[in-house]
TIZA-471356 format. One record per residue (C-alpha): residue in one letter; chain; z, y, x. Coordinates in steps of 0.05 Angstrom, whole numbers, always signed. Each point is the difference from the previous one (the first is absolute). Layout:
BEGIN
  rest  kette       z       y       x
     a      A       Z       Y       X
...
END
This chain:
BEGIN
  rest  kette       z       y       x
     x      A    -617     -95     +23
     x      A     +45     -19     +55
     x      A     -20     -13     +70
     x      A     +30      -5     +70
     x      A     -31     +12     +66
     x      A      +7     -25     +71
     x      A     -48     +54     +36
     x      A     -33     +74      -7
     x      A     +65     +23     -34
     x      A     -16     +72     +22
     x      A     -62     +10     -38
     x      A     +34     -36     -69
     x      A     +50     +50      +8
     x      A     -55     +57      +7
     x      A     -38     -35     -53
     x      A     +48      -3     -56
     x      A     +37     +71     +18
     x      A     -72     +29      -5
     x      A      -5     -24     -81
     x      A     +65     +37     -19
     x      A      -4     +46     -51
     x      A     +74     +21     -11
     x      A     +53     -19     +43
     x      A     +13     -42     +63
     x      A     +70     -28     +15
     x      A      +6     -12     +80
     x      A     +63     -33     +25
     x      A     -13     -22     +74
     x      A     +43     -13     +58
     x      A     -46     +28     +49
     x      A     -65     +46     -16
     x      A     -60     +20     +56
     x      A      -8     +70     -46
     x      A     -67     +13     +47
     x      A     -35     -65     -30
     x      A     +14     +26     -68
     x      A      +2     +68      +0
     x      A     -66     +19     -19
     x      A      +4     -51     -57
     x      A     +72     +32     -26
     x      A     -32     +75      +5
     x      A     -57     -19     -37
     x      A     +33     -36     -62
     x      A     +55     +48      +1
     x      A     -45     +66      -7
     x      A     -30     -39     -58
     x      A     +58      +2     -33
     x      A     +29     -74     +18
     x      A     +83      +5      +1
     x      A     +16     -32     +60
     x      A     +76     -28     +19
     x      A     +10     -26     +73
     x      A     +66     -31     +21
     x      A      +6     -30     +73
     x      A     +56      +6     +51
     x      A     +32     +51     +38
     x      A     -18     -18     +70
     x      A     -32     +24     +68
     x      A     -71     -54     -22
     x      A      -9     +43     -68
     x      A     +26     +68     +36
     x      A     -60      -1     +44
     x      A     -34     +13     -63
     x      A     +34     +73      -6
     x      A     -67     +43     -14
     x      A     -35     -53     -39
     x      A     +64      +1     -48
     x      A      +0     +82      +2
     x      A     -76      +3     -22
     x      A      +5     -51     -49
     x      A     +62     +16     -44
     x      A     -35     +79      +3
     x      A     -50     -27     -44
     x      A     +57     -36     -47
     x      A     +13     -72     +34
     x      A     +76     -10      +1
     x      A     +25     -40     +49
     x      A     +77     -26      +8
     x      A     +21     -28     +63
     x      A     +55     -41      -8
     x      A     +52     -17     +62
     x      A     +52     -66      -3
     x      A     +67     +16     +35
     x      A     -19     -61     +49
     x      A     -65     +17     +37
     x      A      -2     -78      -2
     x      A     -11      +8     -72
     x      A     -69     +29     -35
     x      A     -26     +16     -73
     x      A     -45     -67     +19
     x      A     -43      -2     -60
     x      A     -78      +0      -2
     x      A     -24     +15     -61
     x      A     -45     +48     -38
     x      A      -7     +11     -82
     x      A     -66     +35     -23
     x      A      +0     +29     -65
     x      A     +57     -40     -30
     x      A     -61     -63      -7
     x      A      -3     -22     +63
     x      A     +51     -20     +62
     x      A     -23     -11     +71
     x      A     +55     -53     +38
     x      A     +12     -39     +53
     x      A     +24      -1     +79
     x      A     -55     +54     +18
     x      A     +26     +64     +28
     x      A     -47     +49      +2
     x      A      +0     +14     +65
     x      A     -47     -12     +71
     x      A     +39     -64     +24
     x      A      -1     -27     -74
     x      A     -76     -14     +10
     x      A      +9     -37     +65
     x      A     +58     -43     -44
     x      A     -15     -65     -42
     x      A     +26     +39     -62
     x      A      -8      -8     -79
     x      A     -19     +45     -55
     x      A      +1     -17     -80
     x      A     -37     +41     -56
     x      A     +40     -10     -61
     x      A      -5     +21     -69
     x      A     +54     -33     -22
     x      A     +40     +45     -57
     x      A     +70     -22     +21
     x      A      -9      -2     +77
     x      A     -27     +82      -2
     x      A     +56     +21     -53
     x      A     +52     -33     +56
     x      A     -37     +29     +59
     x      A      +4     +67     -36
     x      A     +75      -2     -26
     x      A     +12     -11     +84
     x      A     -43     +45     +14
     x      A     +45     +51     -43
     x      A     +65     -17     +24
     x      A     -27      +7     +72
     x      A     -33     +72     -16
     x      A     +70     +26     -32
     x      A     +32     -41     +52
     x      A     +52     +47     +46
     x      A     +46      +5     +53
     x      A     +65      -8     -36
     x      A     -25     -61     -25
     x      A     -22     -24     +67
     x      A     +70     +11     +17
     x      A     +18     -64     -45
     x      A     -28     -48     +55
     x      A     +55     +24     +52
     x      A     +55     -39     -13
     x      A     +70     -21     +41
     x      A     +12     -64     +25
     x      A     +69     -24     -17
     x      A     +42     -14     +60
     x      A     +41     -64     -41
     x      A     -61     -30     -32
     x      A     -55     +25     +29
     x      A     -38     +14     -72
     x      A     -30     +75      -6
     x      A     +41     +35     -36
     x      A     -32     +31     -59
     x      A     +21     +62     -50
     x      A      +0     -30     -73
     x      A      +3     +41     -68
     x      A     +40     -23     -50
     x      A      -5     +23     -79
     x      A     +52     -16     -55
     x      A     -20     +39     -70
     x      A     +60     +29     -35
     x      A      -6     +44     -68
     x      A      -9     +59     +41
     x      A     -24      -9     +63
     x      A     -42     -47     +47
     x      A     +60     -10     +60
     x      A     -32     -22     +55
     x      A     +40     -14     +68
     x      A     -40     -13     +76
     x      A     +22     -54     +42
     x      A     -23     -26     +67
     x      A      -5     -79      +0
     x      A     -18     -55     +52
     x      A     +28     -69      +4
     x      A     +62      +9      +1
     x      A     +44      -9     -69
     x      A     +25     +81     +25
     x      A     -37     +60     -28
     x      A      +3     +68     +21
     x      A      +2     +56     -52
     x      A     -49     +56     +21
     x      A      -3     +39     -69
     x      A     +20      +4     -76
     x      A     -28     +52     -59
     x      A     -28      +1     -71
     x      A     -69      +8     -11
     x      A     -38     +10     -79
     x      A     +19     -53     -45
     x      A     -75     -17     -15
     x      A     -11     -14     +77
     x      A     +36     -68     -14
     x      A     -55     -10     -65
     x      A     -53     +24     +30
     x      A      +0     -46     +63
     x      A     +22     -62     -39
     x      A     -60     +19     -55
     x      A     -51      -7     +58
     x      A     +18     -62     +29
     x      A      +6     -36     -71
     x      A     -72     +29     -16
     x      A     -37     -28     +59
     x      A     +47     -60      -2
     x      A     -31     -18     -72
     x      A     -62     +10     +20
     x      A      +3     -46     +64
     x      A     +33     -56     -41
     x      A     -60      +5     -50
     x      A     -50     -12     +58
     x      A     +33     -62     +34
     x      A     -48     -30     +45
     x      A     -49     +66      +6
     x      A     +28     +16     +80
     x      A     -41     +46     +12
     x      A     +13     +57     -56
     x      A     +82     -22      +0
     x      A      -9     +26     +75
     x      A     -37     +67     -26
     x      A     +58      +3     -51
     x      A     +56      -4     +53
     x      A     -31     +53     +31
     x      A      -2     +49     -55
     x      A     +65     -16     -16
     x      A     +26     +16     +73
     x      A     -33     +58      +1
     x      A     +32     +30     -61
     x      A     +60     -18     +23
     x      A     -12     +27     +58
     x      A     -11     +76     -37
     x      A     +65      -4     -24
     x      A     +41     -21     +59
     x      A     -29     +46     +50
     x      A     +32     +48     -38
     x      A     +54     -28      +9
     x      A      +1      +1     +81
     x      A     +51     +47      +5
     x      A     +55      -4     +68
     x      A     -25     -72      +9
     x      A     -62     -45      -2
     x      A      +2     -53     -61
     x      A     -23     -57     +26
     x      A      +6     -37     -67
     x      A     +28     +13     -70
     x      A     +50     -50     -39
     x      A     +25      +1     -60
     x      A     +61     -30     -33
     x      A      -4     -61     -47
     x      A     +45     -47     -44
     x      A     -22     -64     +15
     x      A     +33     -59     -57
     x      A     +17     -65     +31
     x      A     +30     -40     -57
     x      A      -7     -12     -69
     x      A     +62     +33     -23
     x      A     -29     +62     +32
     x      A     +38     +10     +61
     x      A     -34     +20     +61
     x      A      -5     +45     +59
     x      A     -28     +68     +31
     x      A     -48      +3     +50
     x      A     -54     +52     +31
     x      A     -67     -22     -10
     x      A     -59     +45     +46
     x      A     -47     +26     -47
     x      A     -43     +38     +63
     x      A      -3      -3     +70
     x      A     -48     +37     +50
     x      A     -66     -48     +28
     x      A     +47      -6     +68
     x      A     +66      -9     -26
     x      A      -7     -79     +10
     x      A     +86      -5     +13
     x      A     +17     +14     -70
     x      A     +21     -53     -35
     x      A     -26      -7     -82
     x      A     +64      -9     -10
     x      A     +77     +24     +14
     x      A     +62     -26     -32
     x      A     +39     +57     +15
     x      A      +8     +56     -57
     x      A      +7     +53     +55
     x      A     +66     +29     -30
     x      A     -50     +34     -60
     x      A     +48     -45     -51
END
């Protein structure tokens, strides 16, 4: 059953974290650990797996012994830090035993109660399998890939530059050449290498799987959006193995594309990935980057 409340969003909280029997999910900008300490102690030492994320500031620092006492007993909490402090991890939201997801404006903290706030109980399949595939890309989130939000302003157009990957299969190798792009028609060339020949398969094989299975839902919004999340973070495995000298912001890939009957056509390179924050890539470039 879903519902949504207005008031007393404390004691739903307390409520439904109380009935969990396996593991609890916490992603929350800001946490008051001494209003739910006691609660976290007592599910944890009862063997509840409990995950906390929230940020990496002086409100959740004040928190220091709370933390200390809570992950002795097993609670594992990641504080995450933007490279703006005008930026935050701003979600508020709270999975309980993979059935359940608590959501909504409500941080848990003192001045939340004072607030005119909203919190939903869901049950909704596709909306907890969404939350939780965030919830993982947040938990193996790290600082290199934090790095990807810093990015230059060019001086000419003033577009952020970005660093893009390029692939081009050959019958041995996966080439794959880094260039920095804004909005000019100029590229810099930052790096150039071989990489496995599968890499090339492998990457393309993941998008064309989830890609099938969006076009067979159509109209179902909700589980395409789950979808596009699992799919990112795949992807994501794969590249951040691939952060070597410099931060991908976005991975391309080059494509034939035919533009008349008789066959004749023209390259172009046509992103394939591109990091939650890269929003000045374009989808596509007609540019073939010197890889032909």
């Amino acid at each position: 059953m879903n519902k949504i409340h207005f008031k007393e969003h404390q004691q739903v909280i307390l409520k439904e974290l109380s009935s969990s029997k396996k593991k609890v999910l916490i992603a929350v900008a800001w946490l008051n650990f001494e209003l739910y300490e006691t609660l976290f102690l007592s599910l944890a030492l009862k063997g509840v797996k409990i995950k906390i994320i929230i940020n990496d500031d002086f409100i959740n620092n004040r928190y220091k012994e709370s933390i200390n006492l809570l992950e002795k007993v097993g609670v594992k909490v990641k504080k995450i830090r933007m490279l703006s402090p005008k930026n935050y991890m701003h979600h508020k939201f709270c999975i309980i035993d993979g059935k359940k997801i608590l959501i909504g404006s409500f941080n848990w903290s003192k001045n939340a109660n004072s607030n005119f706030e909203n919190l939903m109980e869901l049950d909704d399949t596709n909306i907890i399998n969404g939350s939780k595939a965030e919830f993982e890309y947040l938990w193996d989130l790290n600082k290199e890939t934090i790095k990807l939000q810093k990015k230059l302003k060019c001086k000419n157009c003033s577009v952020n530059k970005c660093n893009l990957m390029i692939l081009r299969e050959d019958n041995q190798h996966t080439e794959y050449k880094i260039v920095s792009v804004c909005g000019c028609d100029n590229y810099k060339e930052l790096a150039t290498d071989y990489l496995d020949i599968r890499l090339h398969s492998t990457i393309l094989g993941i998008i064309d799987s989830y890609s099938e299975q969006i076009e067979s839902l159509q109209e179902h919004l909700e589980q395409i959006e789950v979808l596009n999340l699992e799919c990112e973070y795949d992807l994501l495995e794969i590249f951040r193995g691939l952060q070597a000298d410099y931060h991908i912001h976005g991975v391309a890939k080059l494509q034939y594309e035919v533009t008349s009957p008789d066959g004749d056509g023209e390259w172009n390179t046509k992103v394939i990935w591109k990091d939650r924050f890269a929003y000045d890539l374009e989808e596509n470039y007609y540019h073939t980057f010197n890889l032909i």
